[in-house]
N, C-alpha and C positions, 0 to 999 in steps of 0.2 A: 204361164204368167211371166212377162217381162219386171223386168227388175232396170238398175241403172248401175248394179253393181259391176259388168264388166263392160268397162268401156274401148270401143278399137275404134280406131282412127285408119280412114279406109287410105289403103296399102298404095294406090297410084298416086295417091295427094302425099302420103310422106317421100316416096320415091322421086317425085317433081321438085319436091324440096329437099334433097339429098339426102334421102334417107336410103342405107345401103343393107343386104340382102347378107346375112353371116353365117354359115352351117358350123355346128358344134357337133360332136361325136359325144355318147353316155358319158357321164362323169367328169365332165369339161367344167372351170368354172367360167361365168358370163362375167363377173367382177366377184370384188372380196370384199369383206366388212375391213372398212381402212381405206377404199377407194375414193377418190371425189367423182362424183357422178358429175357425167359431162354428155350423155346420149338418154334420149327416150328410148326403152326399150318393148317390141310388140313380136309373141309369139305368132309365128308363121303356120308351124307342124310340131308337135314333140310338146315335153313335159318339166317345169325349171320348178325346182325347189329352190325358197329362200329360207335358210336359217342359221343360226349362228349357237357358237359354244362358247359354255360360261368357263371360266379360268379351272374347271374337273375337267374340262373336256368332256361334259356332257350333252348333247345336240337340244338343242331350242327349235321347234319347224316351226316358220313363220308362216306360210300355206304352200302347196303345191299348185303351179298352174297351167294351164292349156291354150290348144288352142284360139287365138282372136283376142288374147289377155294382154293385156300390158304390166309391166314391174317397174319397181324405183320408182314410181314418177314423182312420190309427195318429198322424195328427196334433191329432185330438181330446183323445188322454191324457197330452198334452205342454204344456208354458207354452212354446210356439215360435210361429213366423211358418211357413208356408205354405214348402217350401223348392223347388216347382214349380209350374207354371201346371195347369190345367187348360182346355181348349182344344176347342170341337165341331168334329169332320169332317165334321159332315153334321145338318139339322136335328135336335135333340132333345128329349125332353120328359125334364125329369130330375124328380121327388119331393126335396124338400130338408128336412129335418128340425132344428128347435135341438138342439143340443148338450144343454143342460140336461134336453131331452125326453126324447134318446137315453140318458140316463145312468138316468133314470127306468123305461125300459123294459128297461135291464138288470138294474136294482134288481128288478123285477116279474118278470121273465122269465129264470132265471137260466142256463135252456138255452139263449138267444139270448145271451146273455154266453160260456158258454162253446162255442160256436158263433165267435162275434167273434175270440174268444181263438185259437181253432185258424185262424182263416183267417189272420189275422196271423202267427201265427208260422208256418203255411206260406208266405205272403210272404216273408218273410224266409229262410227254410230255401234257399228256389230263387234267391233274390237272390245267397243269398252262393256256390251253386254256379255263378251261372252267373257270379259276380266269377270264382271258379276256373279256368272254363273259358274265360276270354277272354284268363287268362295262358298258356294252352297257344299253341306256335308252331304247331301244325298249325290249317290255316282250320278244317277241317270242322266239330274239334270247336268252335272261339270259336264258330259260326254255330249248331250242334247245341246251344249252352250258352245262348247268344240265347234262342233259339225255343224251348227248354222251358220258359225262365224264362216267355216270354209265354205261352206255351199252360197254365200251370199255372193262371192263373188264368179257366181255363173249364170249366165241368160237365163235357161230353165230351172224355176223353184217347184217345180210339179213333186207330189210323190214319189220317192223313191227316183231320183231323175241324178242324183248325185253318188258318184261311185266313190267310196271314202278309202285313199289311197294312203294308207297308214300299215302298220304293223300295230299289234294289239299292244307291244311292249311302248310304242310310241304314243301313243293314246293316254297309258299310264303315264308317260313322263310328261304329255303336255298335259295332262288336268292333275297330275298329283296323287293318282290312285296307283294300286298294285296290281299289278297286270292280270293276277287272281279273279281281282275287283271287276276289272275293267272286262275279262272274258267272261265272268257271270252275271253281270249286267245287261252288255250284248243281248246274252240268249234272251234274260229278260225282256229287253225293250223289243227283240224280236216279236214272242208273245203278243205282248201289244200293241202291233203291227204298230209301231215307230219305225221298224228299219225292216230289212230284210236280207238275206246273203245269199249271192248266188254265188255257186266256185270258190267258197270261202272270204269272197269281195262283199264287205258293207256294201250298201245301196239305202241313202238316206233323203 
């Protein structure tokens, strides 16, 4: 099943309008929370984490994303600062486009705007369900509110089609449980064929 959650903006149309080609190395950041965004940004190859830390210095993951994904963009249509880092997990080659470009090519392209439009606000649609579901006291469902927020933003929503790129400790800190909680639930939801692990990797 298609979705409109990830949207890419094909690669020779940003290129014609100077959009330029950036290789990062693991553990590079791509901007920092306190940045003013001034490029559209579209994974190439490789893996960007956005998240940010609260004044403990405890880590907040805002999703992990891949290839054909794009990041920042809802902060492009805002007079704001960057309010996460974006961060590579593993070499990347990202396509970076000015802002002033992007705005041009929606002027031009007005199906790729309204394209933009729908991806955004299905961001936001699963953001605010999975805020919902991580005020529920049952684990399953915080975890099951987690992992569709992250999996909405991928082409395939098939069964088990999304590899949940987390550590179990990290799972606890974005829904609020204890990581106790959060590895005997797992097994549970395994059971019920909700999920599955291969290689010790979720697959949801």
């Amino acid at each position: 099943m298609k979705t409109i959650s990830c949207m890419k903006i094909d690669e020779d149309l940003l290129r014609s309008n100077g959009g330029e080609i950036r290789n990062y190395n693991s553990k590079d950041f791509i901007f920092r929370s306190g940045d003013k965004p001034l490029y559209y940004w579209q994974i190439i190859e490789g893996n960007v984490k956005l998240n940010h830390y609260n004044e403990d210095g405890k880590e907040f993951i805002h999703n992990i994303l891949g290839e054909n994904q794009s990041f920042g963009d809802s902060c492009l249509f805002v007079d704001k600062t960057y309010p996460m880092n974006a961060f590579t997990l593993s070499p990347c080659t990202v396509i970076k486009l000015p802002k002033n470009k992007l705005f041009s090519i929606l002027e031009e392209y007005p199906d790729i705007s309204l394209e933009l439009n729908s991806c955004l606000s299905h961001r936001v649609y699963y953001k605010m369900i999975m805020i919902q579901s991580i005020a529920s006291a049952n684990p399953a469902i915080r975890i099951k509110g987690l992992m569709n927020y992250l999996k909405s933003f991928q082409d395939d929503c098939s069964a088990f089609s999304f590899p949940v790129r987390l550590t179990r400790q990290q799972i606890a800190d974005l829904t609020g449980l204890r990581v106790e909680t959060v590895i005997r639930t797992l097994k549970k939801m395994e059971k019920e064929n909700s999920l599955k692990f291969e290689k010790r990797v979720i697959f949801f």
